[in-house]
N, C-alpha and C positions, 0 to 999 in steps of 0.2 A: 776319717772317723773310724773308730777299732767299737767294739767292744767286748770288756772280761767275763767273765763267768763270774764273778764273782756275785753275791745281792747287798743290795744295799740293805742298814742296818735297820732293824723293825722297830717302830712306834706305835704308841695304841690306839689299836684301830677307831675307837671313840674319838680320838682328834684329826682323823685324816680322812678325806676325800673329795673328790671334786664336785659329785652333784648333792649339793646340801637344801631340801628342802625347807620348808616356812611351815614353822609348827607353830602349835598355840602356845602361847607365851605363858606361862606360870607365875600367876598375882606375885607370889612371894619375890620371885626374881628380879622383877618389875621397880618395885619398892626401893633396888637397892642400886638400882641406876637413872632415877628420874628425873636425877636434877638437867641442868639444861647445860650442853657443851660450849664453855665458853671462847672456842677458836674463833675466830670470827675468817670471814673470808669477802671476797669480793660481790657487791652488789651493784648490778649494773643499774641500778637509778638511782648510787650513793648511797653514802655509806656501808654498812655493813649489815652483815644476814648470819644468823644462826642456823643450824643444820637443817633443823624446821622449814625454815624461810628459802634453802635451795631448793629442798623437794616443791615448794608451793610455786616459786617463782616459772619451775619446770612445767608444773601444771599448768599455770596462768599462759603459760606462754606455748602450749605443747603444739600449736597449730601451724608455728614458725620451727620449733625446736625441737620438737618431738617428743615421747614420752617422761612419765617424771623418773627423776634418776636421784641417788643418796649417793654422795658422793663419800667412797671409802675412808680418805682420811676425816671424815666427820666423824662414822662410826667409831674409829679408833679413837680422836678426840673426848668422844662421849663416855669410850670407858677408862678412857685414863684419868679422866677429872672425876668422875663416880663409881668403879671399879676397879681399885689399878694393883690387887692381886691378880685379877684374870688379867689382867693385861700385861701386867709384867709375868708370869706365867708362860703366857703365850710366845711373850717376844722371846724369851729364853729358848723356849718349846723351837721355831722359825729358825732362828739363829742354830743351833743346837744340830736340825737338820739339814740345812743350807750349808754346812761346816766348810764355810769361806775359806778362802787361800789366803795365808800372815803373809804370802810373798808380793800379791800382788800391788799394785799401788792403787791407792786410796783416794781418786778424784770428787770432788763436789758433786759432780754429775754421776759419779758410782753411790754416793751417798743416798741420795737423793731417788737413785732407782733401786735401791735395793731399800730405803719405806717405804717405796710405790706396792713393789711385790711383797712385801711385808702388809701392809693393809689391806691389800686384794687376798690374800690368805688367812687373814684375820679373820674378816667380813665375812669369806665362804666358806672356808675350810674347815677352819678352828671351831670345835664342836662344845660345847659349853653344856653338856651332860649326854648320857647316854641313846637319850632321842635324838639326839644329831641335831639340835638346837644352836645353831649360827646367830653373831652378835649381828650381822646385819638383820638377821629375821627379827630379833630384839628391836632394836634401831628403828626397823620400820613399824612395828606395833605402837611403839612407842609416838612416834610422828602419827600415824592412824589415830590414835587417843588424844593426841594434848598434851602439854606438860606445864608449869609452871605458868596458868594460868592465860595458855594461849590455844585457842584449837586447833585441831587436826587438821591434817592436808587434804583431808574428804577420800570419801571411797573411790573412787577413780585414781585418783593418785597410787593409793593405797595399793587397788590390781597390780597398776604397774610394777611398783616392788615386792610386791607377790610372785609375781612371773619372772622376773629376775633373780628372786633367791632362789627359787624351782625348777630353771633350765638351764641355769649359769652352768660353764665345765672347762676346763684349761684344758689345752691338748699342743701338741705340735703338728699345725696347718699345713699343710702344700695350698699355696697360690697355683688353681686351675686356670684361671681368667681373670680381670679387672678390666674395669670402665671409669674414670674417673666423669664421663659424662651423663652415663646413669649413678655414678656413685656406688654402683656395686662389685661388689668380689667374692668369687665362688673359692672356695677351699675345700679340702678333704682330711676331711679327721686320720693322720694317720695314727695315733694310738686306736683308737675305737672302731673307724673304717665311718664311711658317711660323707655326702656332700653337703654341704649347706652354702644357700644362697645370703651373704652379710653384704646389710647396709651400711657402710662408710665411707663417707667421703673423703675422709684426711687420707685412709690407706687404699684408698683404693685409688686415690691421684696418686702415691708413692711409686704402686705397681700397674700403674695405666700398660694394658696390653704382654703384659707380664704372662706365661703360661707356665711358669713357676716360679720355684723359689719357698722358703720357711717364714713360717707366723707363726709363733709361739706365744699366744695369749688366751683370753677369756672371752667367748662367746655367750650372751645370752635368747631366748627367746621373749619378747613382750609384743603383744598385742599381731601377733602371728609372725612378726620378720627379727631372722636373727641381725644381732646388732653385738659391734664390739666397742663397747663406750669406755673402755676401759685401756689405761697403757699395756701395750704391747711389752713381753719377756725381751725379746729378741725378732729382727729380721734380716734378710738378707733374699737377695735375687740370682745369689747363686751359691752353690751348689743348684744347677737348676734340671740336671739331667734325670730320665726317670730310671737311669740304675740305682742314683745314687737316692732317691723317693722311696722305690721298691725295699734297698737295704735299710731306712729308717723305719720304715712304714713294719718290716720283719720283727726288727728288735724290738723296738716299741709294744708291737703285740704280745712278746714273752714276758716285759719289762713291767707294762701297765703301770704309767707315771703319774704321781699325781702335780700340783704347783709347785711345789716346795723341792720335788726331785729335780723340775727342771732348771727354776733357781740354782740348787746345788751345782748340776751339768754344767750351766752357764758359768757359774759364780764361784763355785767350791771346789772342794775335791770329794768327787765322786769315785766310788770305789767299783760301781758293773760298769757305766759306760760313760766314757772317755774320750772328749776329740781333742784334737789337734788343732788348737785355733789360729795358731801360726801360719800350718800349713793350708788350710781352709783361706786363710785371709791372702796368700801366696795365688789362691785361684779364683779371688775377687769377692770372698765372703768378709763382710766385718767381723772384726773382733769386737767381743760384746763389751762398750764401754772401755 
């Protein structure tokens, strides 16, 4: 892993950053996305649920499952059926700075992860006026209220996606430790500096006993425990040594990346910093995708 001097190319600053607070929503705004997102997706008591209906089923069930969650591609669904200038804006906006590689090859499963990270940038990033107003913060007002003639998810639910638009933050992790028998995994923010203790089971079976290694995803805070409910950028369990921790944890600090840089890193061509994913993959790292 190298990297240039060079800086990557500037956007405005009104659409970029990782931690996007939960503002009050603007009646006028409101108005022009209330119709109801007709994706439909999987209901585990049959048939089918609207975005609405995941946050509530979370809720109903949060005592097996845990906090209530809005699952990103809803968000996006919701404005592309009822705002699909900000949404085509935005996709442009993603794409534009992710500036993919025409060389590489085009798998379903590349597809498929790159509108994962495209909706997780949407939902937090993408700033939809100069208060830093995120479509997810929309999304959940929206669900808090009612729409089309069905009530809200109730105030409880409500917190929980408050708390999630408000301490959400992308970063590149160092795996400290994992337990897949507590479920937990300790990482350190190396952009920002910080340990945090995250509840997940899925990764932290992945990295059971792991005291390194990269996680490059989205953390949030709800209801005091961080949690990563969201796909992961990228992982891998090695590079696991701490020279080579030390030497990201450096650049990072000058770099200050937000989602969409690491996208790029991963995905595109990036013009300050650069790896080698060949040669990474040569010393037991996956190549992403």
């Amino acid at each position: 892993m190298w990297i240039s001097d060079a800086r990557p190319p500037d956007f405005p600053p009104s659409r970029i950053g990782s931690h996007a607070g939960l503002q009050a929503v603007p009646t006028g705004f409101i108005v022009t996305i209330t119709r109801k997102a007709t994706e439909p997706s999987a209901n585990p008591e049959g048939g089918m649920m609207t975005m609405g209906e995941s946050v509530a089923v979370s809720e109903r069930d949060r005592g097996r499952r845990g906090v209530a969650t809005l699952p990103v591609h809803k968000v996006v669904s919701m404005f592309r059926n009822s705002d699909l200038v900000t949404y085509g804006d935005a996709r442009r906006e993603f794409f534009i700075q992710v500036n993919l590689n025409p060389f590489r090859t085009r798998t379903r499963a590349f597809h498929e992860h790159m509108e994962d990270a495209f909706a997780q940038w949407f939902s937090f990033d993408y700033h939809l006026d100069i208060s830093g107003l995120t479509p997810f913060a929309v999304a959940a007002a929206v669900e808090r209220d009612g729409h089309c003639g069905r009530d809200g998810v109730g105030e409880s639910a409500y917190r929980d996606l408050c708390e999630t638009s408000s301490s959400n933050f992308a970063s590149w992790f160092w795996v400290r430790g994992a337990s897949a028998v507590s479920g937990e995994v300790v990482v350190e923010d190396l952009a920002h500096g910080g340990m945090y203790e995250v509840q997940d089971r899925a990764l932290a079976g992945r990295f059971d006993g792991a005291t390194g290694g990269t996680v490059i995803g989205r953390i949030a805070e709800v209801r005091g425990v961080w949690r990563m409910p969201w796909a992961t950028l990228y992982e891998a369990h090695t590079p696991c040594d701490d020279m080579f921790r030390v030497h990201v944890a450096s650049s990072l600090h000058e770099w200050d990346p937000g989602y969409a840089d690491y996208a790029r890193l991963l995905f595109g061509r990036d013009p300050r910093l650069n790896v080698d994913w060949e040669d990474m993959a040569r010393e037991g790292a996956p190549h992403p995708l």
